[in-house]
N, C-alpha and C positions, 0 to 999 in steps of 0.2 A: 695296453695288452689286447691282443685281438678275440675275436670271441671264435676261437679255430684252434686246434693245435699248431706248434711252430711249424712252418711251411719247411722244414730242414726235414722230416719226415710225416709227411702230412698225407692220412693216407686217402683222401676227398681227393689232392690233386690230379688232374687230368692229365693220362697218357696216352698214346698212340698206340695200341696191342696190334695192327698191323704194321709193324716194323721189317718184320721177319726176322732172320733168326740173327741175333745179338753176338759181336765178335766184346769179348771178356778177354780181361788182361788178371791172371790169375796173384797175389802177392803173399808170400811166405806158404807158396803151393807144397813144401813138402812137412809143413805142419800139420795138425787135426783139422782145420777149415782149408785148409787147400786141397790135402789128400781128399774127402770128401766132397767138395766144390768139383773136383776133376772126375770124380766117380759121376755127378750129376749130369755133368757136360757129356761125360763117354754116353752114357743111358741116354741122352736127346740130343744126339748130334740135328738134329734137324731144327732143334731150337737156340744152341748157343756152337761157340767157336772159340778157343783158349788163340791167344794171336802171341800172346808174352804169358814169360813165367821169370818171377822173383825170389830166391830164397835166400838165408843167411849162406851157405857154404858147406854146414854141418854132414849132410847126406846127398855128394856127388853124384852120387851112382842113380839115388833117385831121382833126381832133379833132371840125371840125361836122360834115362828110360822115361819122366815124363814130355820130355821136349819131345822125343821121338816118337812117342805115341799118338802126341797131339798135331806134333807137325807145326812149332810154333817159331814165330819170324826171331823170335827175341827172347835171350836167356839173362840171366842177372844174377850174380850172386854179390853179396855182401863184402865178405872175405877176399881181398886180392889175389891173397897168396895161393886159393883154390883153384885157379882160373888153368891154370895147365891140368892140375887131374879132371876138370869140371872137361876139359876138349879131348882130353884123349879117350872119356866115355865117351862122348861124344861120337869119335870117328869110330870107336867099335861098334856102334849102333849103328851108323849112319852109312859105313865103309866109303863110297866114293860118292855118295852126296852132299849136296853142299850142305855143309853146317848151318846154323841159326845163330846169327851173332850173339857176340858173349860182350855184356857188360859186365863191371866188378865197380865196386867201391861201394864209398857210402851214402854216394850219391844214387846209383843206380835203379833204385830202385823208385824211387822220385819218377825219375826220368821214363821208365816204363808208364808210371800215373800217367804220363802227358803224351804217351803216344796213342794214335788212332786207335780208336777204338770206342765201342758204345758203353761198358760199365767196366769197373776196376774194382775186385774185390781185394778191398785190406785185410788180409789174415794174419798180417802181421801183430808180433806179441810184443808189447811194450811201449815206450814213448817214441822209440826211435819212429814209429808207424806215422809220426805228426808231420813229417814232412814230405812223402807220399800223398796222404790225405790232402794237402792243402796244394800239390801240382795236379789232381786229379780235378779238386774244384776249379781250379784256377782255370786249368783246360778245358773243363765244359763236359767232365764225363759224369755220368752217374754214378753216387759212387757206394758200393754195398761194404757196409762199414760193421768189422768184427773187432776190428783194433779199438776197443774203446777208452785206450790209452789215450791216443790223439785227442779228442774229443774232451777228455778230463783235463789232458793241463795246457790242453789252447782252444778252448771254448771258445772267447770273443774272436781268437784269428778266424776259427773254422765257419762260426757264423754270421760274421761278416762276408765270407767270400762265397756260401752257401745260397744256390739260388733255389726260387719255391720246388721242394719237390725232389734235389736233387739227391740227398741223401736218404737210404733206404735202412732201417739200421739189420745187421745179423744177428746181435745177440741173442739168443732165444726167448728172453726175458720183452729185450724191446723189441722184437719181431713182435711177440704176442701181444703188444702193449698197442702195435702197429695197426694190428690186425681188428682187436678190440675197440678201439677209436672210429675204424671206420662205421661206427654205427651210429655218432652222435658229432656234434659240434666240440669245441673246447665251453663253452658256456654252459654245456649238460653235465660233465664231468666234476664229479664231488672228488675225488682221491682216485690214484693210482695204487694200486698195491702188487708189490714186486716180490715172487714167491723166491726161496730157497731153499734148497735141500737140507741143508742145515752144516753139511759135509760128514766126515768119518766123526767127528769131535759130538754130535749132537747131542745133548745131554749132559755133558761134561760139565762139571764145574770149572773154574778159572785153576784153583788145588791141582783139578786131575790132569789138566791140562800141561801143568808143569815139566815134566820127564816124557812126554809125547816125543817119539822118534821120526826122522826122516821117512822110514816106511810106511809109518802109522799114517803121518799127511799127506802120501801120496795114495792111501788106498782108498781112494773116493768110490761112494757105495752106488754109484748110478752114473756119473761120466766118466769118459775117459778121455784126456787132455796132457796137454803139454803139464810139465811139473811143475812151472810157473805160477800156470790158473790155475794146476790142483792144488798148489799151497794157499795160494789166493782164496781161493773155496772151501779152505779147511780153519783158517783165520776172519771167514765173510768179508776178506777186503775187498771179496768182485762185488760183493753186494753193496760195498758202500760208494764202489767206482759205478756199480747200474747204476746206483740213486743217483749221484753225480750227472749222470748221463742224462736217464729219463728227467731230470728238469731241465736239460740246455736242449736234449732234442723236443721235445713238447711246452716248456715254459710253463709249465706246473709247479708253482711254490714247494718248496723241501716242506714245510709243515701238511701236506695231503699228498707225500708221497711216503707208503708206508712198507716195512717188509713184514713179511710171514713166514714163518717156516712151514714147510712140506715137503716131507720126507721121499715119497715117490716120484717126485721131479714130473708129475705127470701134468699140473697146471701150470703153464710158464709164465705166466703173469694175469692180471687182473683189471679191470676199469667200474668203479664205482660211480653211478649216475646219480645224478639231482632227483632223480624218483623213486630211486633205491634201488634201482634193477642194479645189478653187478652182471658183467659178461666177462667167462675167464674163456681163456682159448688153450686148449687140450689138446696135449697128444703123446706116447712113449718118447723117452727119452729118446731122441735123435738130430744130430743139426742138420741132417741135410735137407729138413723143411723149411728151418729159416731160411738156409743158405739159399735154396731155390725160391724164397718171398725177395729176399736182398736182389738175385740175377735176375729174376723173369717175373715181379711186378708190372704190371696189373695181370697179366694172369697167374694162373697155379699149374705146377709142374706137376703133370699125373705121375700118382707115385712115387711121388719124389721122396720119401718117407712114408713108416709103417703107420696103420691107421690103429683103434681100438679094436677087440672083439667085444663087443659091448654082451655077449651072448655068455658070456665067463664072469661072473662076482669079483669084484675088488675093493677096497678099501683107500678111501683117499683122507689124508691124516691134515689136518692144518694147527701151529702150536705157535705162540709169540716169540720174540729172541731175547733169550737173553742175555742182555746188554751189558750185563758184569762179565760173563763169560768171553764174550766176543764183542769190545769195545770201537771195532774197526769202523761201523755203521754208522754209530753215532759221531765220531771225529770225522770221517766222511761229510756228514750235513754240515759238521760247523767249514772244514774249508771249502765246501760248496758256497756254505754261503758267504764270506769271506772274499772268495772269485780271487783274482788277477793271476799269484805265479803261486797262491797257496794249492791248488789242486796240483798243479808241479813237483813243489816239496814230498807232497802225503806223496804219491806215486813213485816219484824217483826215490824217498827214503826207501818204500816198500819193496821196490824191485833190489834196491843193496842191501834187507835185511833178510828179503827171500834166497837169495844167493848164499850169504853169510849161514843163513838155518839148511840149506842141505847140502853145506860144502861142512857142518858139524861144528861151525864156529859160536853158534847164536841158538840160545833152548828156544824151543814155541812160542812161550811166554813174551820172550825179549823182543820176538818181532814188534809186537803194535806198543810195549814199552819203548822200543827206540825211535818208533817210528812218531809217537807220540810227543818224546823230546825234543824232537828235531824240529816237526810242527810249530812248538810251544816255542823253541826258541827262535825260528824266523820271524815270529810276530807278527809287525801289519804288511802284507803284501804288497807286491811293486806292481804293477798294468794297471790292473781294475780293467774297465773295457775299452782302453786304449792299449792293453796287454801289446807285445811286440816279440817276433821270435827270438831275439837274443836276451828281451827279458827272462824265457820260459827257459833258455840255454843256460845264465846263469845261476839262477834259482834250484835248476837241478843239477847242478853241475855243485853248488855248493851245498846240496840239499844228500847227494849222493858221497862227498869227501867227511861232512860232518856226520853217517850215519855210521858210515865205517869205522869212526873215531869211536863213536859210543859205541859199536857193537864191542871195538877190539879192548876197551876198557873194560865193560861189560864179562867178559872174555875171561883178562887180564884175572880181574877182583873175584872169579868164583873158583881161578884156578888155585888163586894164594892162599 
C-alpha cells in the first residue's frame, strides 16, 4: 500500500492549468448533475465547451433545447424509440441548420465516453453508468465521476484501467474528501469521516419507519435530486455506496471509514490526521461546487457556488447513525469487503427494490429487508480482483430477477 492516497483520485497529482478552456462531453445532461454541469459551462464559456450530450430519452424537449443552446457536435439518447421526436425538436430549434448527429441505443452512450474530448462527466444514475466509465478510461479522458454506481460494482475493472490522476470524483461527499486530502500524504490520514444528512427519516425508529409513504421519501429536507438518490438518501443506501466508494478511490480500510450524521448538509465530508487535526470542507448545499472541482481541477471556478455568510449565527449539529434504524451502511461494509460481483448484487438488488417502493409494491421497511436477502443468499462472490464484465452482468442480472421474487412474495403475503 502506498503511503499517498489511490492515484484514481489523488489530489497532489500534477496538472497542466494552462490547458485552456476544456471541450466536456456532458452524460445524463438532463438529470440534476447535468442540468447544473450545463448551467456552469453557460457561466464560463471561456473555460469549458459541452462538444456531446447523453440522456436516457425521458425529456426530449430538453435534451433539444440543450444541444441548441450549446451548439453541440453529438446527441445520444438511450431510448431508440425516442429518436424521431428527439429530431423533429431538433429541426424546430435549429430550422435549416445542420443538426448534430443523433445516436440511440444502449450503447450510445459509452460511445460519447470515447469521443474527443478533454473530460467526460458521468451524471448518469445507476449501474448502467459502468460502461461509459470504463470507454472514457479506456480512451484517455478524464473522467469526472457522479455515477458512483459504476465504481461500486466494477471497482477492480475501473481500477485497473484507471491511470494516476485520472479520475476526479463529483460526489459532494468525495469532492470534499478530495479536497481535504490535499493537505496531507495517505500515511497522515487516521480515518475519513463521511457526513449525512440523515434524510427526511432522521430520528425515526425502524417502528416508525414502517407505513412511511412514497412522498414522505421523496421529501428530502436539503437536496434536491432524482427519486432514485432521494430514496437512496432516505434509506442511507448512498451512504453506504460513498463508503463503498471512498475505499476503492483512496484505499482506506472500511474499519477508518466512518459516517456521521449532519443534518445541515453543510460539512460534506471530513479527514482525520495522525496529529488529530480534522479538516472538513464547507459549504451550503449545492453541487455545482463539486461539479466545477470534477471539470476544472486543478483550478476553482469563481463562483461556481454560493459561499457562507459567516457574518449571520448558525448551528451545525453532528449525531451517530443509527444502525438499527437504517441497516443499509453497515451491509454496505460487509459487501465492500467481500469485493468481486457482491457490491453488484447490494446495488442492483437496491435499484429493483427502489423501483418496486415508489411504484407502491414494497413498504420502506422491505427495501434493505429484501435487499438484505438477496445479499445473504448470493453468498461467496464470483471476480474477486480478477472481476470481469459479464461476471458483474450476471450477478446483477440475477441479483435484480431474484429481488423481484422477494419483493412480489413480500407483496403477495401482507396482502393475504
Amino acid at each position: 500500500m502506498s503511503d499517498r492516497p489511490s492515484p484514481l483520485a489523488d489530489p497532489h497529482i500534477a496538472f497542466d492549468p494552462a490547458e485552456g478552456r476544456r471541450d466536456v462531453v456532458v452524460l445524463g445532461s438532463t438529470g440534476s448533475i447535468g442540468t447544473q454541469a450545463i448551467d456552469l459551462v453557460l457561466r464560463n464559456p471561456d473555460r469549458f465547451r459541452v462538444t456531446a450530450l447523453a440522456a436516457s430519452g425521458g425529456r426530449v424537449a430538453l435534451l433539444a433545447e440543450q444541444a441548441h443552446r450549446l451548439r453541440v457536435a453529438q446527441v445520444a439518447v438511450a431510448r431508440e424509440e425516442t429518436v424521431e421526436e428527439l429530431r423533429t425538436a431538433l429541426k424546430a430549434l435549429y430550422g435549416s441548420e445542420p443538426l448534430p448527429e443523433i445516436l440511440a441505443g444502449p450503447d450510445a452512450a459509452a460511445e460519447l465516453a470515447a469521443s474527443p474530448c478533454h473530460t467526460v462527466l458521468n451524471g448518469i444514475t445507476g449501474s448502467i453508468g459502468l460502461a461509459p466509465t470504463l470507454a472514457a478510461l479506456e480512451a484517455g479522458r478524464t473522467l469526472a465521476l457522479a455515477n458512483k454506481e459504476s465504481l461500486i460494482v466494477g471497482g477492480p475493472l475501473v481500477k485497473a484501467l484507471a491511470k494516476p490522476g485520472q479520475i476526479i470524483p463529483v460526489d459532494s461527499e468525495h469532492a470534499a474528501l478530495f479536497q481535504a486530502l490535499a493537505a496531507g500524504t495517505r500515511a497522515d490520514v487516521r480515518k475519513l469521516v463521511v457526513t449525512a444528512s440523515g434524510g427526511p427519516f432522521r430520528g425515526r425508529t425502524r417502528a416508525e419507519l414502517e407505513h412511511v409513504t412514497r412522498e414522505d421519501a421523496l421529501a428530502h429536507p436539503t437536496w434536491a435530486m432524482g427519486p432514485v438518490i432521494t430514496v437512496n438518501s432516505s434509506t442511507l443506501v448512498n451512504k453506504g455506496l460513498e463508503v463503498i466508494e471512498a475505499h476503492l478511490l483512496y484505499d482506506i480500510p472500511f474499519d477508518r471509514i466512518e459516517v456521521v450524521v449532519h443534518p445541515q448538509s453543510y460539512v460534506h465530508s471530513m479527514v482525520e490526521f495522525t496529529d488529530g487535526s480534522t479538516l472538513a470542507q464547507a459549504t451550503p448545499p449545492d453541487m455545482r461546487g463539486p461539479i466545477a472541482i470534477g471539470i476544472g481541477w486543478p483550478e476553482r471556478v469563481p463562483d461556481a457556488a454560493p459561499a457562507f455568510d459567516w457574518s449571520r449565527a448558525s448551528t451545525w449539529e453532528f449525531f451517530p447513525l443509527d444502525d438499527e434504524a437504517f441497516p443499509s451502511v453497515n451491509l454496505a461494509r460487509h459487501v465492500g469487503e467481500l469485493g468481486g460481483t457482491a457490491p453488484a448484487v447490494f446495488n442492483a438488488a437496491n435499484e429493483e427494490c427502489v423501483e418496486a417502493f415508489l411504484a407502491g409494491r414494497l413498504p420502506f421497511n422491505g427495501i434493505m429487508d429484501t435487499v438484505t436477502a438477496v445479499v445473504t443468499e448470493h453468498g461467496r462472490p464470483a471476480g474477486g480482483t480478477s472481476l470481469t464484465v459479464p461476471d458483474v452482468l450476471e450477478a446483477e442480472t440475477w441479483a435484480r430477477a431474484r429481488a423481484r421474487e422477494l419483493a412480489a412474495k413480500a407483496t403477495a403475503e401482507a396482502r393475504a
